[in-house]
C-alpha positions in Angstrom: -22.0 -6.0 25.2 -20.1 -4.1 22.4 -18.4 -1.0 23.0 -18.3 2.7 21.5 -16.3 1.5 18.5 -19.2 0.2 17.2 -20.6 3.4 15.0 -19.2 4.2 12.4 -16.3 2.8 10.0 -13.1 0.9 11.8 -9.9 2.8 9.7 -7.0 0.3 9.8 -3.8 2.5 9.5 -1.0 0.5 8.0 -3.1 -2.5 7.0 0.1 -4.7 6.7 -0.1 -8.1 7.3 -1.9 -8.0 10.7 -4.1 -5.2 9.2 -5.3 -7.0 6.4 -6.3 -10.1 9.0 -8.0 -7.5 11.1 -10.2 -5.8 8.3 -11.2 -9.3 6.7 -12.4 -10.4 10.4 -14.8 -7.2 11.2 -15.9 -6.9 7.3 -17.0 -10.8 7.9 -18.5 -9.5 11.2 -20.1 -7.1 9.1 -18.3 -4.2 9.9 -17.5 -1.0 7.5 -13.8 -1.0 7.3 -11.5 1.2 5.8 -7.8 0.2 5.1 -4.7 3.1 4.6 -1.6 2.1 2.9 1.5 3.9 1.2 0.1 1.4 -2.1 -3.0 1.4 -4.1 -4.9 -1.6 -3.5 -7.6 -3.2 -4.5 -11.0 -3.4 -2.9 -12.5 -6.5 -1.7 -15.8 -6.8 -0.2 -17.0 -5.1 2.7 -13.1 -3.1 3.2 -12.4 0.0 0.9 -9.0 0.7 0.6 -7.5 4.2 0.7 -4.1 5.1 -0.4 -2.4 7.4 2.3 1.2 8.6 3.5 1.6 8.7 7.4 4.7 9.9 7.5 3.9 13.0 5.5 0.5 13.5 5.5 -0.4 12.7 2.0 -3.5 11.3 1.1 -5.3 11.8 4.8 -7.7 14.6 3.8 -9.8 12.1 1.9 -10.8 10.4 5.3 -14.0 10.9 6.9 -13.9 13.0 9.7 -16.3 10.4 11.9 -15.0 7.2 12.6 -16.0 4.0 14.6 -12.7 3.5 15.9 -9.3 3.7 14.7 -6.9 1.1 15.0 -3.0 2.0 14.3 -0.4 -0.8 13.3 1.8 0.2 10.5 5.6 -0.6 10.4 8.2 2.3 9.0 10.1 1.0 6.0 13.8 2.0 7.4 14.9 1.0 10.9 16.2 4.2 12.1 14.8 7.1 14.3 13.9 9.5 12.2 11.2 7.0 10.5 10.3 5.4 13.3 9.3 9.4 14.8 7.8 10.5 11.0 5.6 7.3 11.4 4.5 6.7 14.9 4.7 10.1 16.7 3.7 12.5 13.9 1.4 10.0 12.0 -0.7 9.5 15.0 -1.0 13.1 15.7 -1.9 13.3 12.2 -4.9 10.8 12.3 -6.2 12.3 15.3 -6.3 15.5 14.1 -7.8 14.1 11.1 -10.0 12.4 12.6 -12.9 11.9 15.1 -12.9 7.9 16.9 -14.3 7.3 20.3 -11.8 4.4 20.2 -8.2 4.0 18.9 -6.1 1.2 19.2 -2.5 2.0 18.9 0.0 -1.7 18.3 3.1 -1.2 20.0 5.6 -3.7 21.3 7.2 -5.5 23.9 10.4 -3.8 23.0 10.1 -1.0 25.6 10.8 -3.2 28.2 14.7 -3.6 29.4 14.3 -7.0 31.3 17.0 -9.4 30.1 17.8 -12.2 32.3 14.4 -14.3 31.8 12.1 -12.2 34.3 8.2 -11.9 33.6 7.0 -8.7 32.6 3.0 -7.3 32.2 1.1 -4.3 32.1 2.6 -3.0 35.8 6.3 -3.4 35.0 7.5 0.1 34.3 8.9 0.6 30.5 12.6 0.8 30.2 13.8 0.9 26.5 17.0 0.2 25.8 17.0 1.4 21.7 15.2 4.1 20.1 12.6 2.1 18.7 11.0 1.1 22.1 11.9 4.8 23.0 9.9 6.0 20.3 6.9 4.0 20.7 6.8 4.7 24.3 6.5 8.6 23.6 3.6 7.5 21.1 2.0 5.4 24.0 2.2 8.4 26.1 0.8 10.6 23.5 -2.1 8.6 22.7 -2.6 8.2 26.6 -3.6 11.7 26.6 -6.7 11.2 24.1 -9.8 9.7 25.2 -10.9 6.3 24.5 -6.9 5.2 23.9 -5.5 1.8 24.1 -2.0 0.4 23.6 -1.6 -3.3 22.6 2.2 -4.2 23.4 3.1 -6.8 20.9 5.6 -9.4 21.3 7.0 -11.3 18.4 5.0 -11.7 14.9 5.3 -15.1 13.4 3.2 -17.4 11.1 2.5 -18.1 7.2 5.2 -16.2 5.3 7.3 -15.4 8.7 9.6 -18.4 8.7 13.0 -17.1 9.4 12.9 -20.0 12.7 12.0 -22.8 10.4 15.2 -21.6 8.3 17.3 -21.5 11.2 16.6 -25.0 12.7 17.0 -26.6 9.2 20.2 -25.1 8.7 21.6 -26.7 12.5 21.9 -23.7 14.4 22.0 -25.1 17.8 20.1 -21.4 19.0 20.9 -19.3 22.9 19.8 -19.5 25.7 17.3 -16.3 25.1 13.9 -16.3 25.9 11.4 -15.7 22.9 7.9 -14.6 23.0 5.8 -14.6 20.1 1.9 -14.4 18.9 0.6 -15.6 15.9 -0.5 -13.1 13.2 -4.4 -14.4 13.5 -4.2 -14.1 17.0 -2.8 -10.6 17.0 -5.4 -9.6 14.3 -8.0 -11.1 16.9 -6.5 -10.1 19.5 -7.2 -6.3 18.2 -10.8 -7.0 16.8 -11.2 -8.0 20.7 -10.4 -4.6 21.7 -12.7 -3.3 20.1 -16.0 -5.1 21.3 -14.8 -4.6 25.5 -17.2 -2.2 26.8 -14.9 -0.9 29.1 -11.5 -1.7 28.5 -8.4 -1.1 30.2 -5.5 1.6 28.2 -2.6 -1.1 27.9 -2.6 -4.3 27.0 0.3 -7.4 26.2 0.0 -9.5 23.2 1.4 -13.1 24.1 0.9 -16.5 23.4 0.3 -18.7 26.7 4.0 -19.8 26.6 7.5 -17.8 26.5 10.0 -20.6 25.3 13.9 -20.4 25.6 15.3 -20.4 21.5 17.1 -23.5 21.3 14.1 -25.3 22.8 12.1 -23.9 19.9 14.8 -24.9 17.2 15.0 -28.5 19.0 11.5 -29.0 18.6 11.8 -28.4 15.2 14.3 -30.7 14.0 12.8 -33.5 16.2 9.7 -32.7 14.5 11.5 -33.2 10.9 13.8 -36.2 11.4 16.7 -33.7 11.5 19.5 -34.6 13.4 19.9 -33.1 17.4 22.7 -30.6 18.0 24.5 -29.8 21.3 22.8 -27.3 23.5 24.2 -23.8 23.9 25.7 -23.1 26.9 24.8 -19.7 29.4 22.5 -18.1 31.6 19.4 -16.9 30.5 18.8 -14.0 28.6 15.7 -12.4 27.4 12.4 -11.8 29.1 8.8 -13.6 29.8 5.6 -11.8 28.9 2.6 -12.5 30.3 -1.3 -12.2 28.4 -2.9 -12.5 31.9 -4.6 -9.3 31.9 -5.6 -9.6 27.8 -6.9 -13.1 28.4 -9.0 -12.4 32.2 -11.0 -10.0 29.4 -12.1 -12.8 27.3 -9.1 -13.2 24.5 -7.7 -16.5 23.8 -5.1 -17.5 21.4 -5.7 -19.8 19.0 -2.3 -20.7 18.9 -2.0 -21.0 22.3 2.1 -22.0 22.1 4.8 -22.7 19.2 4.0 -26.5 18.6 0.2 -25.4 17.4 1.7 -22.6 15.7 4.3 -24.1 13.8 3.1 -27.3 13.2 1.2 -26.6 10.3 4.7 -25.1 9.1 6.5 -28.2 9.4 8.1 -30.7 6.9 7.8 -33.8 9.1 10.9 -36.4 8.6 10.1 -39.8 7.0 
């Protein structure tokens, strides 16, 4: 049964990369989407882009003031504090003071976890962040926790068409660490976030995994087996990183296409001859 979100227009703020898969999926469902960006783009059928500042407020006056649901996952253009806290913090205040949604999905990230020696995290291990990034978002989580109808979807790392810094890696030999990687693939973050919207009754924090964490020389391994590039020595060392689990994002019906990084990057590859 579909949820709340489903009156009104879906407004995609930041419609990067994973916002731009997400609006084409619910205009093909036959949704009314709207897309914000700091750019002017051009309209394609069934989304209707808006040109829109969230870090200073310019541009959000034009929205409507009833929304469907409203799903937040832009990315600052400078690493630091101060734009990571003009983007997330006061931009989401802004949209929900400009606005009216009965649902709104905020995209976060793994990064506010501290685990570092290969342990499984999910949705009940208590946020640690090390950096001010995963600091920041977690004070936006806990913002948005306070509004009604508010979920977080914890992201892990981004990869697919155009995201290929791995590929470059293995090519060049790098023999990779002993570090645990997690990633998703864009269409499955996209869908994973179109998901969110449909559950009648979802829960207010969610991960975003693929089915399998993989150590990153393993991944870089694969690769060059996969090309007909020559093997390099293991790395030496414990294990570092962390292990997130989907379980609770896939018990509520979400799958990933791209279940692990052989379907993902395979269609990537060069294969050796």
């Amino acid at each position: 049964m579909a949820g709340k979100s489903q009156r009104g227009p879906v407004l995609v703020a930041g419609a990067g990369d994973v916002g731009q898969r997400l609006a084409r999926r619910l205009a093909g469902a036959g949704r009314e989407v709207l897309t914000l960006r700091r750019r002017e783009t051009e309209a394609t059928p069934g989304i209707r882009p808006l040109r829109a500042d969230l870090a200073s407020g310019e541009g959000l006056a034009q929205l409507p003031r009833a929304l469907g649901a409203l799903v937040f996952c832009a990315a600052p253009d400078r690493r630091d504090e101060t734009a990571y806290r003009a983007l997330y913090l006061d931009g989401l205040r802004r949209l929900l003071d400009a606005t009216d949604a009965p649902r709104v999905v905020f995209v976060s990230s793994t990064a506010v976890y501290a685990e570092d020696a290969g342990e499984w995290v999910d949705e009940t291990t208590p946020p640690r962040p090390p950096a001010f990034n995963g600091q920041v978002l977690l004070e936006t989580e806990t913002a948005l926790a306070t509004h009604p109808g508010g979920i977080t979807l914890r992201l892990s790392g981004l990869y697919g068409p155009g995201r290929e810094s791995l590929l470059r890696r293995a090519r060049a030999g790098e023999p990779g660490t002993n570090r645990w990687g997690n990633r998703i693939h864009v269409e499955d973050a996209a869908a994973a976030l179109a998901h969110l919207l449909e559950l009648e009754t979802p829960r207010a924090l969610y991960l975003g995994n693929d089915d399998q964490p993989a150590r990153d020389a393993e991944v870089l391994a694969w690769v060059r087996a996969c090309e007909g590039l020559p093997a390099v020595a293991p790395p030496a060392g414990p294990d570092t990183g962390r292990r997130v689990s989907n379980v609770r994002l896939r018990a509520e019906g979400w799958a990933p296409a791209f279940p692990d990084y052989r379907a993902g990057y395979g269609p990537l590859l060069t294969p050796g001859v």
